[in-house]
C-alpha positions as CSV (number, residue, x, y, z in Angstrom):
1,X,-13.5,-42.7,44.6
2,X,-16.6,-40.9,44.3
3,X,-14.9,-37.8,45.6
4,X,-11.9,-37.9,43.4
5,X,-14.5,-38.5,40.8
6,X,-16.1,-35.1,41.4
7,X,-13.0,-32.9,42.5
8,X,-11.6,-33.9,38.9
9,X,-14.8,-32.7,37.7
10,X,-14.9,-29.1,39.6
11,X,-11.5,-28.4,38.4
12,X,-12.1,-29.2,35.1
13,X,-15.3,-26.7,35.0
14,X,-13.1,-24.0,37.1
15,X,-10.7,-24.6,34.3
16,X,-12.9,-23.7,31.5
17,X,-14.5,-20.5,32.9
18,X,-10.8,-19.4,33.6
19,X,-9.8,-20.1,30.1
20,X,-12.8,-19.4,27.8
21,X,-12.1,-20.4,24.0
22,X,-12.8,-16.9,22.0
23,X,-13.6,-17.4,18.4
24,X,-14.6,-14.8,15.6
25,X,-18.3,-14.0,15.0
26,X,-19.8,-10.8,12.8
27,X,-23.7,-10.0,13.5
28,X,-24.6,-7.7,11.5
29,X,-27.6,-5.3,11.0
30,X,-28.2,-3.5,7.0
31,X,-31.2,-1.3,5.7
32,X,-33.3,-1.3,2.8
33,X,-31.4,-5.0,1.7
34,X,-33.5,-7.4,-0.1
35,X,-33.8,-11.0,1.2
36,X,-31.3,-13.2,-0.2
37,X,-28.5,-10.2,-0.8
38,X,-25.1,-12.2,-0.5
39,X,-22.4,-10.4,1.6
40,X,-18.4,-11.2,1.5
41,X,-15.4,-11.2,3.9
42,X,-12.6,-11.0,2.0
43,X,-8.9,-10.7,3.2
44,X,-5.7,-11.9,0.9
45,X,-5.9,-15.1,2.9
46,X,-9.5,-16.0,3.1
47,X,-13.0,-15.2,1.5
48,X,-15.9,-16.2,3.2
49,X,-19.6,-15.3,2.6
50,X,-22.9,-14.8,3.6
51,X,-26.8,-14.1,3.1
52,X,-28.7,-11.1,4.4
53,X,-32.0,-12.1,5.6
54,X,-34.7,-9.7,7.2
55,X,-31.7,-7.0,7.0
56,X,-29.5,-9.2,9.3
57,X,-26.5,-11.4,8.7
58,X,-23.8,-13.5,11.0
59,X,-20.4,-14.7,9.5
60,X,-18.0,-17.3,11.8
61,X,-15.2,-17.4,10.0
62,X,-11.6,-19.1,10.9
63,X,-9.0,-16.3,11.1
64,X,-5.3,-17.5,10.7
65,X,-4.3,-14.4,13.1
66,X,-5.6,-11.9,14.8
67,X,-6.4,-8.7,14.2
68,X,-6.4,-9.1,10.5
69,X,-7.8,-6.5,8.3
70,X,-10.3,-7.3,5.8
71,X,-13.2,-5.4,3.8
72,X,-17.1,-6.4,4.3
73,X,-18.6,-6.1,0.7
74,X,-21.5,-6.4,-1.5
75,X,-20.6,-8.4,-4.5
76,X,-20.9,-5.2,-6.8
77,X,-18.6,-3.1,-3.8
78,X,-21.6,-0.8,-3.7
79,X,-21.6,-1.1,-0.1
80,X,-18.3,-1.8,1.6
81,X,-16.0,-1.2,5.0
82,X,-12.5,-2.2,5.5
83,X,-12.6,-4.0,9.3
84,X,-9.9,-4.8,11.5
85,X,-11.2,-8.6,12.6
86,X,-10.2,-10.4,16.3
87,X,-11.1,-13.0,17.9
88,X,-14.1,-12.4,19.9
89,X,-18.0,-11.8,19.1
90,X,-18.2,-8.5,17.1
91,X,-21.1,-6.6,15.9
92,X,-21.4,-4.4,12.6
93,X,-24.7,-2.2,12.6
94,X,-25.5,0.0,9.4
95,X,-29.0,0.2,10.4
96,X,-28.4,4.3,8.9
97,X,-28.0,2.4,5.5
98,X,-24.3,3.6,5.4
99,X,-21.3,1.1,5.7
100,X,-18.8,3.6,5.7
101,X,-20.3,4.8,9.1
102,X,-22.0,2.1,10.6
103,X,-20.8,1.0,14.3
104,X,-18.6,-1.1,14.6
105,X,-18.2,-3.2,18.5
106,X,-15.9,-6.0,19.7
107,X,-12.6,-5.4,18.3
108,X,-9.9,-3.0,19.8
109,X,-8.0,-2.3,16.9
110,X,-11.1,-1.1,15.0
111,X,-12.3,0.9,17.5
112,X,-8.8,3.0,17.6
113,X,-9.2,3.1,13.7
114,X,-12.7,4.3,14.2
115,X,-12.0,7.0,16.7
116,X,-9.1,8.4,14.5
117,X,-10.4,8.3,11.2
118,X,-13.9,9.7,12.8
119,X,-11.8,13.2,12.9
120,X,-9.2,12.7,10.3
121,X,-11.7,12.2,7.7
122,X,-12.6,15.7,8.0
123,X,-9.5,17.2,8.1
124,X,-7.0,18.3,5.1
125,X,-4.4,16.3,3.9
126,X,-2.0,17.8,5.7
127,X,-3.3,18.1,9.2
128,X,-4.8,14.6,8.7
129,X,-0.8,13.1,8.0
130,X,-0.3,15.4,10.8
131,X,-2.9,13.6,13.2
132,X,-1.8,9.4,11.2
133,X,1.8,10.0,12.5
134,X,0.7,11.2,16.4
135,X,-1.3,8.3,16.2
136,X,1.5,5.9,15.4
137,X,3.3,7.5,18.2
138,X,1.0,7.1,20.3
139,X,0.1,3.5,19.9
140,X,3.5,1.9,18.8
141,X,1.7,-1.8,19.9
142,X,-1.3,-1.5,17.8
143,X,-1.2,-3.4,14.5
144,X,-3.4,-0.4,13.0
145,X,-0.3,1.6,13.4
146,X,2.0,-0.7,11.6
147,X,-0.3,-1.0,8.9
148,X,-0.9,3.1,8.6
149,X,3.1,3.5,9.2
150,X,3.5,0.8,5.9
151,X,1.1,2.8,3.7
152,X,2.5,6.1,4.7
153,X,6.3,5.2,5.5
154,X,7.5,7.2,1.3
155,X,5.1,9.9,2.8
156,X,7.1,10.5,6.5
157,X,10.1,9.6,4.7
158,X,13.2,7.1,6.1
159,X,14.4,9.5,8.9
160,X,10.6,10.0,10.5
161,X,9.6,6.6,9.6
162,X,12.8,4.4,11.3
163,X,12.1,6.7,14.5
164,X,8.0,5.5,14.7
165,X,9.4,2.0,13.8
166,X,12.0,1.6,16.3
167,X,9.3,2.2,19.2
168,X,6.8,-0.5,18.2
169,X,6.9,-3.9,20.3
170,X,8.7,-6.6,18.6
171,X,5.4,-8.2,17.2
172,X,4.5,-5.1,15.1
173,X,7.9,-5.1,13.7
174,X,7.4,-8.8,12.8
175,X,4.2,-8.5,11.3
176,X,3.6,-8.5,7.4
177,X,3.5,-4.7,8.1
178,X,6.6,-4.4,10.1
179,X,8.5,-6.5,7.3
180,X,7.5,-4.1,4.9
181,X,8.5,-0.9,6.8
182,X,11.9,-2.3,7.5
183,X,12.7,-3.0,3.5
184,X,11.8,0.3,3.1
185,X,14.2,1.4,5.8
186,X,16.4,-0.8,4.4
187,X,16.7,-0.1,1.0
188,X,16.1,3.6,1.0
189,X,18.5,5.9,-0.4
190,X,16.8,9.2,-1.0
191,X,19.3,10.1,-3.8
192,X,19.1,14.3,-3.8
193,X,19.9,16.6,-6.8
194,X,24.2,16.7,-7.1
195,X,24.4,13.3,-5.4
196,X,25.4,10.4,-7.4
197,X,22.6,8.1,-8.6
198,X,21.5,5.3,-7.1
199,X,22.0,1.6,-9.2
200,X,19.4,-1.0,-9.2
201,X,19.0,-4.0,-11.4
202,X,15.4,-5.2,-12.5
203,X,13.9,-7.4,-15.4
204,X,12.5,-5.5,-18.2
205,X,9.0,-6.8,-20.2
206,X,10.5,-9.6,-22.2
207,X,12.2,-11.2,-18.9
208,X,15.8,-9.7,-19.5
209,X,17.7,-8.1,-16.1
210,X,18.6,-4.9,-17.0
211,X,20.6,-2.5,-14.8
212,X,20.4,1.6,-14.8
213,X,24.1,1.4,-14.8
214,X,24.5,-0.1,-18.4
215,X,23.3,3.2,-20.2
216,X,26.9,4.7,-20.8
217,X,27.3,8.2,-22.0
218,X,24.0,9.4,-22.3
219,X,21.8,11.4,-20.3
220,X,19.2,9.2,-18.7
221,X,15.9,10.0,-17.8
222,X,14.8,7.7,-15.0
223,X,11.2,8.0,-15.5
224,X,8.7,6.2,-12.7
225,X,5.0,5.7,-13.8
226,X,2.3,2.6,-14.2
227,X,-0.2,1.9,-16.4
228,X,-3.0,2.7,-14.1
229,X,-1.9,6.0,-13.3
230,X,-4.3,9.2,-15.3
231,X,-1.6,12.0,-15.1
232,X,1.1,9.6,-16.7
233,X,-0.7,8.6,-19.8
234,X,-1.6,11.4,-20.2
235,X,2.0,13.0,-20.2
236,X,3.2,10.0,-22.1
237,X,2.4,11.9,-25.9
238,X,4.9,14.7,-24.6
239,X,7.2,12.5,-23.2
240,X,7.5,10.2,-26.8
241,X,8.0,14.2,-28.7
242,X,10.7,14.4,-26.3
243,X,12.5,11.2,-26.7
244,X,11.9,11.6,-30.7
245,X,13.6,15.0,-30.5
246,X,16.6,14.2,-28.1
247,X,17.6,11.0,-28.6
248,X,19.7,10.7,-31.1
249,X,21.3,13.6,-29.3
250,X,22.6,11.1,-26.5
251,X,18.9,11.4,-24.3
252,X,17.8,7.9,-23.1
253,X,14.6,7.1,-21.1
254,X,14.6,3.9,-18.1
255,X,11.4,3.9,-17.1
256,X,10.1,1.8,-13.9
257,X,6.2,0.7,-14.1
258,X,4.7,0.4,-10.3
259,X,2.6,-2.1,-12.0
260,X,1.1,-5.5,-10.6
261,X,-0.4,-6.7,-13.8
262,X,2.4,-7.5,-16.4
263,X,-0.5,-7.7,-19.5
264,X,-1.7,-4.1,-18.5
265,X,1.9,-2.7,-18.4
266,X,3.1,-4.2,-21.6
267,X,-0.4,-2.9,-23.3
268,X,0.6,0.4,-21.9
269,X,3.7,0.4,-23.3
270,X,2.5,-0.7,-27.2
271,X,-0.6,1.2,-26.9
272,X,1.3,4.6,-25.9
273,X,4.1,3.8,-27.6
274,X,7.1,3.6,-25.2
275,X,10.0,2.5,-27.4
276,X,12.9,3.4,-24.4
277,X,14.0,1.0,-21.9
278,X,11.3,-0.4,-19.8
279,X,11.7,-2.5,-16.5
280,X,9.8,-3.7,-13.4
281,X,9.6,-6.4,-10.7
282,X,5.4,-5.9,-11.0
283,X,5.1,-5.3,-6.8
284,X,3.2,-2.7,-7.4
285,X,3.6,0.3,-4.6
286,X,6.6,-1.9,-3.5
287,X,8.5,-2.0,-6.3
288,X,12.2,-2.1,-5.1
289,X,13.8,1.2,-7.1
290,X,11.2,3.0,-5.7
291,X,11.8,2.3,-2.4
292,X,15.7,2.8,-3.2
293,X,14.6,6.2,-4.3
294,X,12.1,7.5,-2.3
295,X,9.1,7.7,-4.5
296,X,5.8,9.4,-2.8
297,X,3.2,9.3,-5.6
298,X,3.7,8.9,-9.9
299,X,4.4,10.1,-12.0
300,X,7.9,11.3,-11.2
301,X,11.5,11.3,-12.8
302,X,15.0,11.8,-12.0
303,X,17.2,13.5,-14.7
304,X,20.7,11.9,-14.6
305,X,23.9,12.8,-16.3
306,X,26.3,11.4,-18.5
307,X,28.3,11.5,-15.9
308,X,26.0,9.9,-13.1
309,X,25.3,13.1,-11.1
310,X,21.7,13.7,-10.5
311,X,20.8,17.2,-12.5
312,X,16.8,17.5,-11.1
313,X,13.6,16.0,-10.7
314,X,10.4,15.5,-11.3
315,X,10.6,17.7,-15.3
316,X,8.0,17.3,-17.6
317,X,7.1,18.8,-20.6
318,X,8.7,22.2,-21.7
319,X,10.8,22.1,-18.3
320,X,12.3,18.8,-19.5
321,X,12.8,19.8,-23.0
322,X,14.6,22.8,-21.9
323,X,16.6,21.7,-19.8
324,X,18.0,19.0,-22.1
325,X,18.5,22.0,-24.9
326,X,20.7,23.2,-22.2
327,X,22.5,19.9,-21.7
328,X,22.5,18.7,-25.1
329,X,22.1,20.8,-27.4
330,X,24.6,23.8,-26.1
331,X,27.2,21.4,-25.3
């Protein structure tokens, strides 16, 4: 009995060193922090925080999944780094005083993020994109790809972005990320100049469905902007001469906020005052037209006529007001 008794009890150690229970730690190591600084961990799902003592601090905090991103912060952001979390004992030393750059140990996907963006970041624009999408090539089962391909997948465009996405393992493609790429795919049109627009239907500010199809016999300005964005308030006093000038001529403006916040979008509207069709569905970069037409960055416009051929894109100013003399006004 005795032996039984202490076999059971050797395999039952042996079993525990084979399988070892990993959970998520953070030391970390700060400089020039007073005693009694909080910290926070903050992802969409969770917020957890912490007090910096003697320039040190720890965090064990439950993940529901891992790797999950998530940004370390001081309460006023003054310090902060976006982290790529997993479940095993990481470290997170900023003894230089810097976040940005501190050294980061323990979790695989942030150490591919650091090693790309520790060369990207000093690159152009260009040659950085260049050096994202080799990346997500290159590592079509890391979730840091998935998440870069989501951010960048209007940048790439539908063609680029369906080849990168049909390579990566069937959990990326699953993930939050991978969902989001694949709506993209999905609803994607990439209407060009002498195509036929593309029809969506979305609620406008007071709650109403309104579709781009309804404007008959005009020609329709399909205008994408949000209130957050400088260059389009800042176009918006041209754009209200415009509308003045040409509508009664047959000119009408649809206009699709990329907005989150429905208070700052309606304030936007009265305080610039909008007074053309306005609609959105408040998912900010997600919002579905945009995806249906391919938007890379705001503010930009699609100039549709009467008879639903697209005529050009992206007008502003004197480009737009000529070119609807020459529509309107000739005719």
């Amino acid at each position: 009995m005795k032996k039984l008794t202490f076999g059971i009890l050797t395999l039952l150690i042996f079993s525990c060193k084979e399988h070892p229970k990993t959970e998520f730690s953070l030391n970390g190591k700060t400089k020039d922090v007073e005693n009694g600084m909080v910290i926070y961990l903050v992802n969409d799902e969770f917020r957890d925080s912490t007090i910096i003592e003697n320039n040190t601090f720890h965090f064990k905090t439950k993940l529901s999944y891992s790797p999950i991103q998530a940004v370390l912060r001081t309460k006023d952001n003054f310090a902060y780094r976006f982290l790529w979390l997993e479940e095993s004992s990481m470290t997170f030393d900023a003894s230089n005083g810097d976040f940005l750059t501190a050294n980061v140990t323990g979790s695989e996907s942030e150490n591919l993020s650091q090693d790309l963006y520790r060369v990207a970041d000093t690159l152009p624009r260009e040659k950085r994109l260049k050096m994202e999408m080799e990346f997500v090539k290159n590592n079509p089962n890391s979730i840091v790809s998935a998440s870069m391909l989501a951010v960048y997948s209007t940048t790439f465009g539908k063609k680029k972005t369906n080849e990168l996405f049909q390579q990566f393992s069937e959990q990326n493609k699953n993930s939050k990320y991978g969902q989001k790429i694949a709506r993209y795919i999905e609803l994607n049109k990439e209407p060009k100049i002498g195509e036929q627009f593309a029809d969506f239907e979305m609620a406008d500010q007071n709650g109403n469905s309104r579709k781009l199809s309804e404007i008959k016999g005009k020609t329709v300005l399909l205008e994408f902007w949000s209130s957050w964005c400088g260059p389009c308030r800042k176009e918006n006093p041209n754009l209200v001469k415009t509308y003045e000038k040409f509508n009664p001529k047959g000119f009408e403006i649809f206009a699709v906020s990329l907005d989150e916040d429905k208070k700052s979008w309606i304030s936007a509207i009265e305080k610039d005052g909008l007074n053309w069709l306005h609609v959105s569905d408040l998912k900010g970069q997600s919002n579905e037209a945009s995806l249906i037409y391919g938007i890379k960055g705001i503010p930009d416009n699609f100039l549709i006529s009467k008879n639903g051929t697209i005529i050009a894109r992206d007008l502003r100013g004197e480009k737009l007001n000529h070119k609807l003399i020459e529509i309107l006004e000739q005719n």
